[in-house]
C-alpha positions in Angstrom: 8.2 8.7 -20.6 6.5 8.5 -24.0 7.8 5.9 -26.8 7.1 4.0 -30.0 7.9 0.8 -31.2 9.8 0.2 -34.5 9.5 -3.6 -35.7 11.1 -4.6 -38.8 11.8 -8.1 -40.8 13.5 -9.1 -43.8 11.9 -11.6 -47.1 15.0 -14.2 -46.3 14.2 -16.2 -43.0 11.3 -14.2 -41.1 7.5 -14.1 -41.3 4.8 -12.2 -39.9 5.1 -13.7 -36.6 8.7 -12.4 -36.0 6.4 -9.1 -36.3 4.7 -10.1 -33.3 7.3 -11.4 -31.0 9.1 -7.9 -31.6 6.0 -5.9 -30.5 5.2 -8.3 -27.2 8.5 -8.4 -25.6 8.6 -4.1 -26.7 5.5 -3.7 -24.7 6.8 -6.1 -21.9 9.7 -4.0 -22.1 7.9 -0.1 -22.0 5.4 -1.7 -19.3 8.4 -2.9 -16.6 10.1 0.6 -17.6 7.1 2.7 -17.1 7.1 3.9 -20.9 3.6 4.7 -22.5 3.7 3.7 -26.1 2.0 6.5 -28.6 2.6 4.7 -31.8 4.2 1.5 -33.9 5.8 1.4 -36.7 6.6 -1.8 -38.9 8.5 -2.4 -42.6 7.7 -5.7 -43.7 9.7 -7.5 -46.1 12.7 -4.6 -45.6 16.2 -5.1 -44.9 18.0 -2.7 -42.2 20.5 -2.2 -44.4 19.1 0.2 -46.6 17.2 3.8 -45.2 14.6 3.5 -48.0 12.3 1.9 -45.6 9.0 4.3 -45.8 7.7 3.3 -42.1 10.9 4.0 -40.7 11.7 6.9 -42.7 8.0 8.3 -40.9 9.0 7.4 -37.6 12.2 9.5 -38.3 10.3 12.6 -39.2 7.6 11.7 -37.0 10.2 12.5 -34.0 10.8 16.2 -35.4 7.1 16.5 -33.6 8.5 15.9 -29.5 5.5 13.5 -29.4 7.4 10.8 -28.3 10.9 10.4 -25.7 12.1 7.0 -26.9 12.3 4.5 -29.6 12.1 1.1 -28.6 13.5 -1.9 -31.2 13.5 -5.8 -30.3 17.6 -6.1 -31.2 19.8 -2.8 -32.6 19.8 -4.3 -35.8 16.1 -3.7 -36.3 17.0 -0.2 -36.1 20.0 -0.5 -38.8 22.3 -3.2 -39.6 24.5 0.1 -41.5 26.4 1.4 -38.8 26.9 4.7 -40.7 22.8 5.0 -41.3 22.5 4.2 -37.3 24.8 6.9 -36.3 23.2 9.4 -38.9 19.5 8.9 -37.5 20.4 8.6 -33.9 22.2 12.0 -34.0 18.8 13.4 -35.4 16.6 11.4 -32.9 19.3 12.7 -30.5 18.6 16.7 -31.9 15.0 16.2 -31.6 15.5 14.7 -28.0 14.8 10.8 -28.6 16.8 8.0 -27.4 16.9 4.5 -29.5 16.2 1.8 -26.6 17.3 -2.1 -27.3 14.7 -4.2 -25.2 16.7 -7.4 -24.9 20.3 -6.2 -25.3 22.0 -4.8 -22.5 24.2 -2.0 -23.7 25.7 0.5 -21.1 24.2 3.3 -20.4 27.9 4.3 -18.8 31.1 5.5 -20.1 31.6 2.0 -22.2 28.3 2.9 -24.2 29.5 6.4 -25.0 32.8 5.7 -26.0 31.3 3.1 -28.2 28.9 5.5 -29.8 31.4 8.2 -30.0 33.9 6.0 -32.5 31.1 5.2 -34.3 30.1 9.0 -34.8 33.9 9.9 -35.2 34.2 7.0 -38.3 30.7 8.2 -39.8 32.2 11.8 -39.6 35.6 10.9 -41.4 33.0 9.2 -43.9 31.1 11.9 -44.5 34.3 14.2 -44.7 36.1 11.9 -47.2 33.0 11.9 -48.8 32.5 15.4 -49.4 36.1 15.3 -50.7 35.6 13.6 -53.0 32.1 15.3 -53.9 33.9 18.5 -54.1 36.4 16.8 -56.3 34.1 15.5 -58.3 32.1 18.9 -58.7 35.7 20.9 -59.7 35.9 18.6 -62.4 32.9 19.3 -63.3 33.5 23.2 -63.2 36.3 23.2 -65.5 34.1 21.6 -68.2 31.7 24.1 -67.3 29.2 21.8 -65.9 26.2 22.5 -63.7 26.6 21.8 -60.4 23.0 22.4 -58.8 21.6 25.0 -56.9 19.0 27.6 -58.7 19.1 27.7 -61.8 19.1 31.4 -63.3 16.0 32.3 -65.2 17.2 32.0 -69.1 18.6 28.8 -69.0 18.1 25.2 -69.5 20.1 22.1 -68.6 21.0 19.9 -71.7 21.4 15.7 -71.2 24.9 16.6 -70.4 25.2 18.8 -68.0 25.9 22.2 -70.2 24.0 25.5 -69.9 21.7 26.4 -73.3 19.7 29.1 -73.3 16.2 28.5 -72.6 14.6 30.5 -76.1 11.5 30.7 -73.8 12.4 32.8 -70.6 16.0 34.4 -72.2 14.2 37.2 -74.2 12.7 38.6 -71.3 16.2 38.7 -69.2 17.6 40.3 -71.8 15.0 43.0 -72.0 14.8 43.1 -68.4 18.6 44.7 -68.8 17.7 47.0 -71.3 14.8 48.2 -69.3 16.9 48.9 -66.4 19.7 50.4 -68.5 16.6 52.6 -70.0 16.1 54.0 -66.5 12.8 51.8 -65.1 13.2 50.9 -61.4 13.7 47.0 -60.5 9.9 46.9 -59.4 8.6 48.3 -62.8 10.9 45.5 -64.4 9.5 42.9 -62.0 5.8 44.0 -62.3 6.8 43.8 -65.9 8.3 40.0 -66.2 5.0 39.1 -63.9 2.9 40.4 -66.2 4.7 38.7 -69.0 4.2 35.3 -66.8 7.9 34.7 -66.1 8.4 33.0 -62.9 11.5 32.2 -60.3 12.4 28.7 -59.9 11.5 28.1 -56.9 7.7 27.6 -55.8 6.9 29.2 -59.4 7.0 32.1 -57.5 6.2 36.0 -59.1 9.4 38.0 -59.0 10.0 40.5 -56.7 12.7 43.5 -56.3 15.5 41.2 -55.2 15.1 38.9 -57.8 15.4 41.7 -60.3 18.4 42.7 -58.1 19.8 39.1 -58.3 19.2 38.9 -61.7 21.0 42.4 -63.0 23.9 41.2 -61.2 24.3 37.6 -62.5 27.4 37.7 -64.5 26.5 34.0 -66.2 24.5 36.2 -68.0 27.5 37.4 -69.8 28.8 34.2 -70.5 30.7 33.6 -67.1 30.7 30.4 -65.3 31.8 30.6 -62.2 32.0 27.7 -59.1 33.9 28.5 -56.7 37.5 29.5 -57.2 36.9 28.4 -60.9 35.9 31.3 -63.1 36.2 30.8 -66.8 34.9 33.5 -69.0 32.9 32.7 -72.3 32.3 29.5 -70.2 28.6 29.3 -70.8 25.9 30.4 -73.6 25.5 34.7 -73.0 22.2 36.1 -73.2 22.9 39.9 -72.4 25.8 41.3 -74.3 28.9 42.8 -72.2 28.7 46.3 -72.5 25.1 46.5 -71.8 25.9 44.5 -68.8 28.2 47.3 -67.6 26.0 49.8 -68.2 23.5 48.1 -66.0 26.3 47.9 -63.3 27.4 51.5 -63.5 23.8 52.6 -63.3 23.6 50.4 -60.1 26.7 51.8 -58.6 25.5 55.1 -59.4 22.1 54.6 -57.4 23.8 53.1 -54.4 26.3 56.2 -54.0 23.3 58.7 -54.8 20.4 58.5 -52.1 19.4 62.0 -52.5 18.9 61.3 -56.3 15.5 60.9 -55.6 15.1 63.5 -52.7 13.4 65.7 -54.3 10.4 65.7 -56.9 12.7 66.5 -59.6 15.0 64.0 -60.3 18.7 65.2 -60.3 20.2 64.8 -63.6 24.0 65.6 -63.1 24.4 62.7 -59.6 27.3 60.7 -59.4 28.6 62.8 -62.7 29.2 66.3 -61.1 32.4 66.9 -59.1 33.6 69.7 -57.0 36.6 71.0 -58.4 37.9 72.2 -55.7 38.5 68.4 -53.9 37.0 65.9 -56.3 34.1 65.0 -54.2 30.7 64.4 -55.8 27.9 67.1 -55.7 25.0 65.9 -54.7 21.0 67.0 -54.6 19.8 69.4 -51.7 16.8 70.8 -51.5 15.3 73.9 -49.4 12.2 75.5 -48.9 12.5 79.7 -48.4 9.5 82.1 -48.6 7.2 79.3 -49.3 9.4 78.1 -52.7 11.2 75.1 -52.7 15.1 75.5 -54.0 17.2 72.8 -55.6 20.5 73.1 -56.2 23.8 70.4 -56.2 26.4 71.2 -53.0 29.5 69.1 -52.4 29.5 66.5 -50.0 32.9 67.6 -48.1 31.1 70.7 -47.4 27.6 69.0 -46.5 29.7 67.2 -43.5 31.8 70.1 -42.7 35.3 68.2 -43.6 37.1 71.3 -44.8 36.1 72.4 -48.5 34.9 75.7 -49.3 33.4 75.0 -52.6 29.7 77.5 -53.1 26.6 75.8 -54.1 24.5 75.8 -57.5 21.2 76.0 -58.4 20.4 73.1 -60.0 18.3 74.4 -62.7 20.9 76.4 -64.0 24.1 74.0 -63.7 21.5 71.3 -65.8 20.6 73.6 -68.9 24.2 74.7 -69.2 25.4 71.6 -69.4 22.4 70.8 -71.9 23.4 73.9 -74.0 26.8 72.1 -74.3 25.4 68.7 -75.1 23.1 70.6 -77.8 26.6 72.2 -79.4 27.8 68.4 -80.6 24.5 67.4 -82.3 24.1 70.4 -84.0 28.1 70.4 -85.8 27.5 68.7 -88.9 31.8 68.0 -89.0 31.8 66.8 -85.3 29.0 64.7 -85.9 30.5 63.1 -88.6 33.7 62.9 -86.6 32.2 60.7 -83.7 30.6 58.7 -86.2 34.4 57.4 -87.7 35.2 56.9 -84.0 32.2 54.8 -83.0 32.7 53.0 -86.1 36.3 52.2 -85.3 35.0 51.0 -81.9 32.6 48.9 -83.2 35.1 46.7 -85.2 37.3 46.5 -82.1 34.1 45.1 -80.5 32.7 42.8 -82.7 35.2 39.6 -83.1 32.5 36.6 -81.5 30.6 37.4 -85.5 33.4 36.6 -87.5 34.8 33.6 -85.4 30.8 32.0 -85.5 31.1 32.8 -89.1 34.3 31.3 -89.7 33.5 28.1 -87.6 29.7 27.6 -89.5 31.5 27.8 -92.8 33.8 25.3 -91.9 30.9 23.0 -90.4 29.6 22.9 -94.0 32.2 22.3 -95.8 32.8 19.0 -93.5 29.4 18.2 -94.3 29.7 18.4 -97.4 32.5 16.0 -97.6 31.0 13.5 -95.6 28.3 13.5 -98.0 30.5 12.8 -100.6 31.8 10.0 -98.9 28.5 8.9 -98.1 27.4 8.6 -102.1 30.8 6.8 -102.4 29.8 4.1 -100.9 32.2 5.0 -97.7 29.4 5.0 -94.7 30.0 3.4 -91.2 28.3 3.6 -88.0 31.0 5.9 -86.8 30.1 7.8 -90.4 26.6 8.3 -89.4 26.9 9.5 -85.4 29.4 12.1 -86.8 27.3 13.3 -89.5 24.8 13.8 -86.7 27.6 15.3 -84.7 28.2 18.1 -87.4 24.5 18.6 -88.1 23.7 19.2 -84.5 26.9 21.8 -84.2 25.5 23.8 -87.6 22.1 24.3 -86.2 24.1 25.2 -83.0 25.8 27.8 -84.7 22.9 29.0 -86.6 21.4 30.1 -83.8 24.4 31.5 -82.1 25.0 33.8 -85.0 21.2 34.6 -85.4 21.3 35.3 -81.4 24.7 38.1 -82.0 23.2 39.4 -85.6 20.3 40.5 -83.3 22.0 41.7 -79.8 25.0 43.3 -81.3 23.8 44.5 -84.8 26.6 46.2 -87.0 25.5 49.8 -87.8 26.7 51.4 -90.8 28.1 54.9 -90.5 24.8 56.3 -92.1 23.2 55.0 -89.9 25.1 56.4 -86.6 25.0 59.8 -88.4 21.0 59.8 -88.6 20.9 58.8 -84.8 23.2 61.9 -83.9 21.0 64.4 -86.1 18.0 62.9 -84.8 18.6 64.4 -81.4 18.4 67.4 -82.5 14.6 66.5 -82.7 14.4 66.3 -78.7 12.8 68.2 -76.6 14.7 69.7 -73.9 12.6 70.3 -71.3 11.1 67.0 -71.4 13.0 65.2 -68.4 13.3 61.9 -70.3 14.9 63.9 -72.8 17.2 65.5 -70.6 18.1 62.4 -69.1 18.9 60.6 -72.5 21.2 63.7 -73.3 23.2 63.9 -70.8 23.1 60.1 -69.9 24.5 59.3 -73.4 27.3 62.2 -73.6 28.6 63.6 -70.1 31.2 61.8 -68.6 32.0 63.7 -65.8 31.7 67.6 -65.0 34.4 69.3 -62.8 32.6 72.5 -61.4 34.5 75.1 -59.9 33.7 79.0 -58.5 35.1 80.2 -62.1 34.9 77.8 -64.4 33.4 74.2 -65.4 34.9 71.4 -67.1 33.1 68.8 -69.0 34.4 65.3 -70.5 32.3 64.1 -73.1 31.6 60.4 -73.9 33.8 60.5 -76.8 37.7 60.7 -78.4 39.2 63.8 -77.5 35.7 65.5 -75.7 37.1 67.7 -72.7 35.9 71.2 -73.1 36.4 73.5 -70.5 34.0 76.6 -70.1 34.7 79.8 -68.1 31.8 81.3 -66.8 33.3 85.1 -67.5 33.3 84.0 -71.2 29.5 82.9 -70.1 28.7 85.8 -69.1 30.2 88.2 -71.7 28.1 86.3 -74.1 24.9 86.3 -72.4 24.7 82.8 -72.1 24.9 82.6 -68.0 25.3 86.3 -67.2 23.3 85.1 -63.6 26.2 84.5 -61.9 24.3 84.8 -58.6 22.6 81.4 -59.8 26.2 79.9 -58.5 25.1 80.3 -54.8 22.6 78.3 -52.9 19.8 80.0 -50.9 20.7 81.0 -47.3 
């Protein structure tokens, strides 16, 4: 068997030859019991009952190493005099297979010596139990004041001397654009190549970022204000750096990719996924592709009838399904009255939107006007200590504010109606067969298309915007008169 000797004494009533004795009768002891010592280790000046003893602390990790069987003390109590400490190292000696062996005491190796230590792992248990009890306790109170609690912290925040989230003015500009990006339609590792060029780093190891922090990231919901611990959720909890609606945007675009592998299938990029439906049983229609007399066909086919479960709905070309509904899209711009129209309606929604402004505004106006008065106590002569610190309170809570109201003047900016009008007409600048193009259209105004062997319906992002197209009116007008374009290739 292999051991080391641990040898420890205390400032009060030992010296350095109480160092010695310990190590002679240990030998004496290893030598009658066939043990070959391997190492010593000695605190000086320590008491046994505290951990914070850095040889012992050593020896402890030392063991993780299987270079020794056995540790060998003079008494227990050089070990630890802290019964709960004694129990909590032995049982990680014991994991790392190393016994703690007294050389003058004679405890039982038998059922006595078991039971014994198995009480004092049972009371070190209920300690530790009680204790997290009271930890978690502790933590939930924290939570409801919206307090951090540890772990990683999310890239765009900072930790003020109280505990509260603020938002770090460093790394929070590049979270938010890292949204916008994604809701622009750039993959999570162009964002992440992105934020590594732009030196943001995770906060652990100052690492680069990689897909799955992007992923972590575009899902965090503090970054909409949300604190959440646990069962404790409280909205508006915490400082938001990426505004709510963007947010969503980001998590229907996610939601979209997961449902739509064969987005991606093919070269082309498949506009209409996840918002074309078969009409016949409401299922999406999804990419296929095909190659026939050396040409590759696209077109969108329903997914009950890709797995055979009963629908009889006929394939379309993908081409021609896209520029139709592009044709459609191009019919909204291009209405001077309808254009106008959507612009009252996206004003209306706007005002519904927008109350965090006016509440900011409210509260900053009513921050100055409490500074003000204090000031005019002040020159009356009426100042305090307490008179000061508040002064300092409501400076401190104006600059806070400030900022606040700078931070939603610039994420939520309120357009006028000219303004909304000019972005509508200025689509009609596009170019359609430009794929960006195309995906800007029909991302921004198709809701959902219903396609059936007759007929398509289309809901438009906007009050009132279901139009429903016949493709006999189509073809009388010379608009779609390929009605062959309908089937897939056989």
């Amino acid at each position: 068997m292999t051991g080391v000797i641990y040898a420890r004494y205390s400032s009060d009533n030992q010296r350095e030859e109480s160092i010695e004795g310990q190590i002679r009768e240990c030998k004496e002891f290893a030598s009658k019991n066939d043990i070959q010592i391997v190492d010593t280790y000695i605190d000086r000046a320590l008491s046994a009952r505290t951990d914070n003893r850095p040889e012992f602390q050593r020896m402890i990790k030392d063991s993780a190493s299987k270079s020794f069987e056995t540790v060998i003390v003079w008494k227990l109590d050089r070990f630890a005099r802290d019964r709960y400490d004694s129990t909590h190292y032995k049982r990680i000696l014991k994991k790392n297979n190393v016994s703690v062996i007294s050389a003058t005491e004679k405890i039982s190796a038998g059922s006595e010596g078991v039971l014994l230590e198995t009480l004092l792992e049972g009371m070190a248990e209920y300690y530790s139990v009680e204790l997290a009890e009271k930890v978690n306790r502790g933590m939930k109170e924290n939570a409801l004041k919206c307090k951090y609690n540890g772990g990683t912290l999310p890239i765009g925040f900072v930790i003020d001397s109280e505990q509260h989230f603020q938002i770090d003015p460093i790394t929070a500009p590049a979270v938010l654009d890292a949204f916008k990006m994604y809701a622009g339609g750039k993959s999570m590792q162009e964002i992440a190549n992105e934020l590594n060029i732009r030196g943001v780093r995770t906060q652990r190891h100052n690492g680069k970022l990689d897909v799955d922090n992007i992923t972590s990231m575009l899902h965090n919901r503090k970054y909409i204000g949300e604190y959440r611990f646990k069962d404790v959720v409280i909205p508006d909890g915490i400082p938001a750096i990426v505004p709510k609606d963007l947010f969503d945007k980001v998590q229907d675009r996610m939601v979209q990719n997961k449902k739509s592998p064969a987005k991606h299938k093919a070269e082309d990029e498949y506009l209409l996924t996840t918002k074309l439906y078969c009409g016949e049983c409401g299922c999406f229609m999804v990419g296929e592709s095909g190659t026939g007399r050396n040409k590759v066909h696209r077109y969108y086919k329903c997914v009950s009838v890709k797995h055979h479960r009963g629908c009889h709905k006929k394939s379309v070309k993908k081409d021609w399904i896209e520029n139709l509904v592009i044709e459609q899209i191009k019919k909204i711009y291009f209405d001077d009255e309808l254009v106008e129209r959507i612009a009252d309606e996206a004003l209306k929604v706007q005002a519904r939107q927008n109350t965090v402004l006016p509440i900011l505004q409210k509260q900053y106006a009513e921050t100055e006007k409490a500074i003000k008065n204090m000031l005019t106590a002040i020159e009356q002569g009426i100042i305090t200590e307490s008179t000061k610190k508040r002064l300092e309170e409501l400076e401190f809570q104006k600059n806070e504010l400030y900022s606040q109201i700078a931070k939603e003047e610039s994420v939520k900016p309120l357009l006028t109606k000219e303004q909304i009008v000019f972005w509508l007409q200025k689509l009609r600048e596009l170019n359609t067969n430009k794929l960006e193009h195309r995906r800007k259209l029909i991302d921004s105004f198709i809701n959902a298309v219903f396609l059936y062997d007759d007929k398509m319906v289309i809901t438009f992002n906007y009050k009132d915007g279901t139009r429903e197209i016949t493709f006999k009116d189509l073809e009388s007008s010379g608009l779609g008169s390929d009605i062959t374009d309908l089937g897939a290739p056989l």
